[in-house]
C-alpha atoms as one frame of an Amber mdcrd trajectory, in Angstrom:
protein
  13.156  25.102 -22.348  12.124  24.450 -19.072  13.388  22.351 -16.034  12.638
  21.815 -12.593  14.175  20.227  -9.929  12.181  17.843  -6.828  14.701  17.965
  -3.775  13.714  14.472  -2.421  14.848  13.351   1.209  15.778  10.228  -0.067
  16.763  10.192  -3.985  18.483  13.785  -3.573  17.411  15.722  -6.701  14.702
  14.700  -9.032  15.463  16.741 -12.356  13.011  16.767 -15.255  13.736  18.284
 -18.343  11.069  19.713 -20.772  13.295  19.192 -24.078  13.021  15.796 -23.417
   9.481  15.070 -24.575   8.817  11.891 -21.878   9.705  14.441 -19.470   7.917
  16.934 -20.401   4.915  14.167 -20.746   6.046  13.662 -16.850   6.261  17.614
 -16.068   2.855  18.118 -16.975   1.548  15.339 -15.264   2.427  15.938 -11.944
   0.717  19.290 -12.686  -1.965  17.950 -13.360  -5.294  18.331 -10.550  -5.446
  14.392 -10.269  -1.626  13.897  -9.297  -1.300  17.139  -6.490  -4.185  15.180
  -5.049  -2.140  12.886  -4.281  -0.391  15.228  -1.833  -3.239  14.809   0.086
  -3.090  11.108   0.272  -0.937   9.553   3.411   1.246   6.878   1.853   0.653
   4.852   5.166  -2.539   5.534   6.021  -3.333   5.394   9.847   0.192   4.259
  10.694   1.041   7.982  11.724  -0.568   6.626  15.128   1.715   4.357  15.279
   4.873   5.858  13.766   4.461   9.669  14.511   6.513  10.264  11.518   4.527
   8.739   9.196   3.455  11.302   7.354   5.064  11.452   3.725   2.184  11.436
   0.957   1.304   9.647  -2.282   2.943  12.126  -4.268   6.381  11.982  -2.775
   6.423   8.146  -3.339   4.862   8.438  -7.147   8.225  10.665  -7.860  10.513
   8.139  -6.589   8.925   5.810  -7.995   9.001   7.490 -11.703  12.939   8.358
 -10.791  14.020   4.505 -10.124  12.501   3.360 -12.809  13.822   5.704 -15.290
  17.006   4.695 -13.954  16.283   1.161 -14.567  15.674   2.195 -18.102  18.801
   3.818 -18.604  20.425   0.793 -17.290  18.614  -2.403 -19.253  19.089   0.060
 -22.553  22.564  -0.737 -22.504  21.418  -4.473 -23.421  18.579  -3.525 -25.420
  18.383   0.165 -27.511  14.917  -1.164 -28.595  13.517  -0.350 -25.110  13.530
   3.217 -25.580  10.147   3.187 -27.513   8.449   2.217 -23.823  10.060   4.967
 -22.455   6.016   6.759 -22.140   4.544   3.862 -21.523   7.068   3.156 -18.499
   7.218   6.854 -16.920   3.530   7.216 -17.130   3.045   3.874 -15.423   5.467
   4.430 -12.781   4.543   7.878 -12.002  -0.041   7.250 -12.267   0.452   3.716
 -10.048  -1.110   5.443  -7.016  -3.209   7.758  -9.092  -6.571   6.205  -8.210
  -6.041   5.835  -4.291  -8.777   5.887  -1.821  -8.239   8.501   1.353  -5.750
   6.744   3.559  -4.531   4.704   1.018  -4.615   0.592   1.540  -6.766   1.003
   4.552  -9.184   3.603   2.398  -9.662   1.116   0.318 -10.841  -1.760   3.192
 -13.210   0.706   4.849 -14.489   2.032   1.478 -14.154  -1.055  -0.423 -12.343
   0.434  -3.437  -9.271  -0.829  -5.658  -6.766   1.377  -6.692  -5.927  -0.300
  -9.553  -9.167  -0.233 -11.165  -9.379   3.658 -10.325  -6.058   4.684 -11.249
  -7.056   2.793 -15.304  -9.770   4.640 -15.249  -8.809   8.418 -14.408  -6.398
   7.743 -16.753  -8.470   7.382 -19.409 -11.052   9.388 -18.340  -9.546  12.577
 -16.953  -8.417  15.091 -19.609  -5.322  16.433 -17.434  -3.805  12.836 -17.426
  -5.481  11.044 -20.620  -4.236  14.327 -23.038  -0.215  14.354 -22.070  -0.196
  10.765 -22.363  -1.219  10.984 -25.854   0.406  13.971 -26.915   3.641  12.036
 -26.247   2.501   8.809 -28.672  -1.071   7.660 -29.312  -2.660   4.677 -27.766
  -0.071   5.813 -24.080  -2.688   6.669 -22.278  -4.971   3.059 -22.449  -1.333
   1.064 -22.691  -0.633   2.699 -19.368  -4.184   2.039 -18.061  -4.023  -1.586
 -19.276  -0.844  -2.184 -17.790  -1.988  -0.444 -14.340  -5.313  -2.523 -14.176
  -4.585  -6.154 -16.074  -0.936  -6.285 -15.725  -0.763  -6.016 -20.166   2.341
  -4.694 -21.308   3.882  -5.144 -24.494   7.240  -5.949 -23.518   7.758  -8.273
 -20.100  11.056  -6.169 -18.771   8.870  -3.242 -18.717   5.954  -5.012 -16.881
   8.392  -6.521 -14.310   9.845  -2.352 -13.356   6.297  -1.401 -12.420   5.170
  -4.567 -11.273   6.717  -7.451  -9.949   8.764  -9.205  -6.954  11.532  -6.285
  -7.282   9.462  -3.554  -9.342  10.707   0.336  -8.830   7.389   0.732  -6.668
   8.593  -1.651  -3.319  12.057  -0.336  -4.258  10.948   3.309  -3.375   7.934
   2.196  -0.431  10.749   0.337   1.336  13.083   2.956   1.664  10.913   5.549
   1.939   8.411   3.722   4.612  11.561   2.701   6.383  12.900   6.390   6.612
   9.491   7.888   7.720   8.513   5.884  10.291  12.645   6.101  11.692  13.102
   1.904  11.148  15.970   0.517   9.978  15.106  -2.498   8.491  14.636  -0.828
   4.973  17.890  -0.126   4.213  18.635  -1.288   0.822  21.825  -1.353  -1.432
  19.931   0.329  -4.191  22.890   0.767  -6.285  23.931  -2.432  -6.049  20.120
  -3.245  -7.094  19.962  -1.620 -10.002  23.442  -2.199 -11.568  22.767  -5.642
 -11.148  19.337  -5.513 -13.600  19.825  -7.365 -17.138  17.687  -9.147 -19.693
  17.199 -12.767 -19.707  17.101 -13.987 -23.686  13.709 -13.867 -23.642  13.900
 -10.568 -22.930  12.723 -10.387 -19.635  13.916  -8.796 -16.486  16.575 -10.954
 -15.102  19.548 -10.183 -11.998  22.924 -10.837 -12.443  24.809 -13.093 -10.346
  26.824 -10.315  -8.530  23.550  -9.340  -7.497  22.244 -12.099  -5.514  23.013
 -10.835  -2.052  21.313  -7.474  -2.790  18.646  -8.665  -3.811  18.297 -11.526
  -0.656  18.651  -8.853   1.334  15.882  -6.541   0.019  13.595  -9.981   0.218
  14.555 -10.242   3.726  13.769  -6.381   4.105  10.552  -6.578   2.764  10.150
  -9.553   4.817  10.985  -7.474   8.263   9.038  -4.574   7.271   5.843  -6.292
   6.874   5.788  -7.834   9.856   7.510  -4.794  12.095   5.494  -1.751  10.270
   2.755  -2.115   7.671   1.212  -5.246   9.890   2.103  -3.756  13.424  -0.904
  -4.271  15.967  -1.853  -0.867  15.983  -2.138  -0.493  12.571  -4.486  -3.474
  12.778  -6.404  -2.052  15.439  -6.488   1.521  13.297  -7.704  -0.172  10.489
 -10.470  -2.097  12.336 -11.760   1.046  14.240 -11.673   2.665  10.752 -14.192
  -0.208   9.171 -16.369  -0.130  12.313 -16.416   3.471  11.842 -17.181   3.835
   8.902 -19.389   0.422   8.317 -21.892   2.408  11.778 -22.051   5.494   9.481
 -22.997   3.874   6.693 -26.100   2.081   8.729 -27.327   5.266  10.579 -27.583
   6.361   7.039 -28.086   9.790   5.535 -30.576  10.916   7.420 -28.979  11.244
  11.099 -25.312  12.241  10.683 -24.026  15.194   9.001 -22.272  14.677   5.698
 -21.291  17.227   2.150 -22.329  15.695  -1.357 -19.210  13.897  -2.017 -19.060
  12.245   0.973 -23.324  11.145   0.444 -21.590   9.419  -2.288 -18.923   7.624
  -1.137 -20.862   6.140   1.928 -24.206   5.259  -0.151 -22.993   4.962  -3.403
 -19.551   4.188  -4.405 -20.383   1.629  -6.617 -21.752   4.504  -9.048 -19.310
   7.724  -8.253 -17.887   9.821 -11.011 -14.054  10.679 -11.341 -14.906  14.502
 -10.470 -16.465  12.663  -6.714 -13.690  10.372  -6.199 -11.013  13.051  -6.603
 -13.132  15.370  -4.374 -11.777  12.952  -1.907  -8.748  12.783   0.218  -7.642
  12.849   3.767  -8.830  16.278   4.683 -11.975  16.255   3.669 -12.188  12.336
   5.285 -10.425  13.872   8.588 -13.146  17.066   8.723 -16.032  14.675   8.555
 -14.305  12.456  11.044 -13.791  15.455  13.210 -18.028  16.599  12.932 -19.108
  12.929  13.584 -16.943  13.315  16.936 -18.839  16.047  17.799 -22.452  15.923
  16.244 -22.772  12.145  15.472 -25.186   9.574  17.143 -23.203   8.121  20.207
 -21.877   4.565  19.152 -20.202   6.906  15.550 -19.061   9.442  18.004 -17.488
   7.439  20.424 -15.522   5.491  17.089 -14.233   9.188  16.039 -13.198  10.185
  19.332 -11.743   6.712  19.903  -9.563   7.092  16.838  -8.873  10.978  16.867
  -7.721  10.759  20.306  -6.069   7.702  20.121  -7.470   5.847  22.548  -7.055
   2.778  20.530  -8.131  -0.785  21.390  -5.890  -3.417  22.358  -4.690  -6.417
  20.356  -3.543 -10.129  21.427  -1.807 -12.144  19.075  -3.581 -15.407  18.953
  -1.436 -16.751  15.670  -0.702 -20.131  17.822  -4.498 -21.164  18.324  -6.607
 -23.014  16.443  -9.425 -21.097  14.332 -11.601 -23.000  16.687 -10.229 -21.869
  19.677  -9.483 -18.430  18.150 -13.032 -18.328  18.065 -13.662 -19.207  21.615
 -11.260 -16.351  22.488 -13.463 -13.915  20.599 -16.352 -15.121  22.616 -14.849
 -14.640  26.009 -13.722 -11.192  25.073 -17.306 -10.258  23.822 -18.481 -11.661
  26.936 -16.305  -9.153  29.575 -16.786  -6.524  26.902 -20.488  -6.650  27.830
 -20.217  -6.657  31.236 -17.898  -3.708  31.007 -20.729  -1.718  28.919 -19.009
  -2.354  26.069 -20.217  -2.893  22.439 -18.878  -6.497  21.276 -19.762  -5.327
  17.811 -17.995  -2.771  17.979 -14.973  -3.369  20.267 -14.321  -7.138  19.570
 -13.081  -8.954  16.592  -9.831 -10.989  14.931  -8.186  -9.407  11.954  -6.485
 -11.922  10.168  -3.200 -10.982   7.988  -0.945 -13.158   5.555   1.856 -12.391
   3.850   3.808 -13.745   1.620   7.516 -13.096   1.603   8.707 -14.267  -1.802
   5.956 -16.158  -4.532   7.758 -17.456  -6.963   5.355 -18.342  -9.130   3.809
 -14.636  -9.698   6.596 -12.971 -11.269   9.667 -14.583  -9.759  12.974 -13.716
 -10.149  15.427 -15.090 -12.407  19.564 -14.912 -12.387  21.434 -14.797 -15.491
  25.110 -14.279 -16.408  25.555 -14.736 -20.178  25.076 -18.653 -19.930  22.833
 -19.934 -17.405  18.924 -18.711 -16.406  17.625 -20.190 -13.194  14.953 -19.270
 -10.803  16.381 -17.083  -7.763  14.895 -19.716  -5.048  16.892 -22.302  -6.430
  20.007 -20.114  -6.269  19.264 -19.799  -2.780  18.051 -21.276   0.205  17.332
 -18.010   1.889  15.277 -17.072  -0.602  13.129 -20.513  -1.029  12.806 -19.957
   3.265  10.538 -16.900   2.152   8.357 -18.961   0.413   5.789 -20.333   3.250
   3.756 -17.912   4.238   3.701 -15.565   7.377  -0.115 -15.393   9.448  -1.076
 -12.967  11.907  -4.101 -13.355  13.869  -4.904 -10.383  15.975  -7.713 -10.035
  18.938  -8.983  -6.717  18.961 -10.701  -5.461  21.991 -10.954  -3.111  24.493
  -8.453  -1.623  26.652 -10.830  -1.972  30.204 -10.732  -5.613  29.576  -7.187
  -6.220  28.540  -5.918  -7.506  31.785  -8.565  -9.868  32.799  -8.808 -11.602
  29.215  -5.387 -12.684  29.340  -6.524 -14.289  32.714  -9.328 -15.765  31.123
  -7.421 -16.956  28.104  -5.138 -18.705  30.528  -8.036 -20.456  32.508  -8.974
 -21.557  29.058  -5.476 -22.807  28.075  -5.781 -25.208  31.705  -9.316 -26.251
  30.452  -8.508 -26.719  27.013  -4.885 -27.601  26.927  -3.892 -24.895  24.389
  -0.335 -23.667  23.887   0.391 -21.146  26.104  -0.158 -17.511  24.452
């Protein structure tokens, strides 16, 4: 027999048990080459810039998200014993979501143009060290998983909804966690409340009961706040951009005049064709150690980018979310305009990054309340809930710092000319 405990700074201990044969399936996954990689992976990306404490990794979020959901197991068995059969399927899911992230996570895969999703199926299949446990537990885990990772195909809906949907185990743990790291409070969730609150509808799909309903608007509002206070903040806009223009100049000087290893040749010039052993070679260091040679060896406009980001000496960002796309637009060209007589590069320093986000959708997974008569849609049970429904747009203007002050001049001279609102 074997056990372990993770001490995690959120969900206390993290026990796994080896007589227990999903666990075991677990225990030897998170061994496994593909899933310490994931160590290596910042669950924010850039946003350490921003948040200094944003540093936690893929692999701390994976666990938490493995030991919510096997809570949420424990909890809808009570309703339905027959659930225990997707016991694999669900702790493999839960703990391999991330499995097939990019360096830098979301913004990796912007700047390398890469989906998770699709990676995470396919190491899963693919790689030995995650493909063999999965089937040693039951036969056919391993591709159920991968199906349910990549297409959203599960056999049974309630388990679908705990690894993905509008209140799945995986923005149970990123909220909390994200909230904690980056020292927000807006995270804050009654998790308890949460979870003892799960049921099944008579369909058999996930469904809240009533006593649940202000836990549950709350987490929506959460989500809500920390979308628009953390994971779209300005700077992480303005990190992400420099990261694309970065990367986008490296790929054009091509091969031949910057200094990269093999895997790295790949991922720049070919990452439509890389291997699984290439993609795993991979991760933030060995992203950060070519950042750190382009700084120094690179052809100016790629050097300046590195240094730019390494030393955080960031660009500045406007929020232009009143204007029209038209006059959005004419903002873009004024701030190309000083950038050029500054000395510098409009294609490089200027641009709008665009964001939307939706707070609540009902009709991709949406909730549903049921208490042993009646099963309605959440928004209907609540108005605070059907306010999250309209989208939330963020229009940024990136540009540089030396022309910050005299743009907003400018974009006020244009406001007289034009009669825009006032920004």
């Amino acid at each position: 027999m074997s056990q372990r405990t993770y001490h995690d700074p959120l969900h206390h201990g993290i026990s796994l048990n080896s007589e227990k044969p999903a666990e075991a399936m677990v225990m030897e996954l998170i061994d496994s080459a593909p899933f310490q990689r994931l160590r290596r992976i910042r669950q924010l990306g850039p946003a350490y810039l921003t948040f200094h404490g944003a540093e936690s990794s893929r692999f701390t979020h994976s666990l938490g998200v493995f030991h919510l959901a096997r809570k949420a197991l424990d909890r809808l068995l009570k309703f339905d014993s027959s659930l225990e059969k997707f016991r694999g399927l669900l702790y493999g899911a839960t703990l391999l979501h991330d499995i097939g992230h990019a360096p830098l996570s979301h913004t990796g895969e912007e700047i390398f143009g890469l989906k998770h999703e699709h990676w995470s199926a396919r190491l899963i299949r693919e790689h030995e060290q995650l493909r063999r446990p999965l089937e040693n537990l039951s036969k056919g885990t391993a591709n159920a998983v991968a199906e349910l990772l990549a297409k959203g195909n599960s056999p049974n809906s309630a388990i679908k909804a705990l690894v993905s949907s509008q209140l799945d185990c995986d923005r149970l743990d990123y909220l909390l966690r994200d909230s904690y790291s980056t020292g927000t409070n807006y995270g804050q969730l009654d998790l308890e409340r949460i979870l003892s609150a799960l049921t099944l509808a008579p369909d058999g799909g996930l469904a809240i009961h009533p006593k649940g309903l202000m836990a549950v608007e709350h987490y929506l509002v959460v989500r809500n706040l920390m979308y628009r206070s953390v994971y779209n903040h300005r700077l992480n806009e303005v990190c992400t951009w420099l990261l694309e223009q970065l990367i986008s100049t490296a790929r054009k000087l091509g091969p031949k005049k910057i200094w990269h290893d093999n895997c790295m040749k790949e991922w720049l010039w070919g990452a439509d064709q890389i291997n699984i052993e290439t993609f795993l070679a991979n991760d933030d260091l060995r992203t950060g150690y070519h950042l750190l040679r382009w700084k120094e060896q690179a052809p100016s406009p790629l050097a300046e980018l590195c240094a730019r980001f390494l030393n955080r000496k960031l660009l500045k960002a406007l929020t232009v979310d009143i204007l029209k796309r038209t006059d959005q637009l004419k903002a873009l060209t004024i701030a190309r305009q000083l950038s050029e007589q500054k000395g510098e590069d409009p294609d490089l320093f200027c641009g709008i990054r665009y964001q939307k986000h939706h707070g609540y959708e009902p009709y991709l997974g949406g909730l549903r309340l049921w208490d042993g008569h009646n099963l309605i849609a959440l928004e209907r049970s609540s108005e605070l809930v059907k306010a999250l429904i309209t989208p939330a747009e963020n229009s940024w203007l990136i540009h540089p710092k030396e022309i910050h002050v005299e743009l907003k001049e400018k974009l006020q001279a244009l406001k007289a000319d034009t009669s825009l609102p006032k920004i």
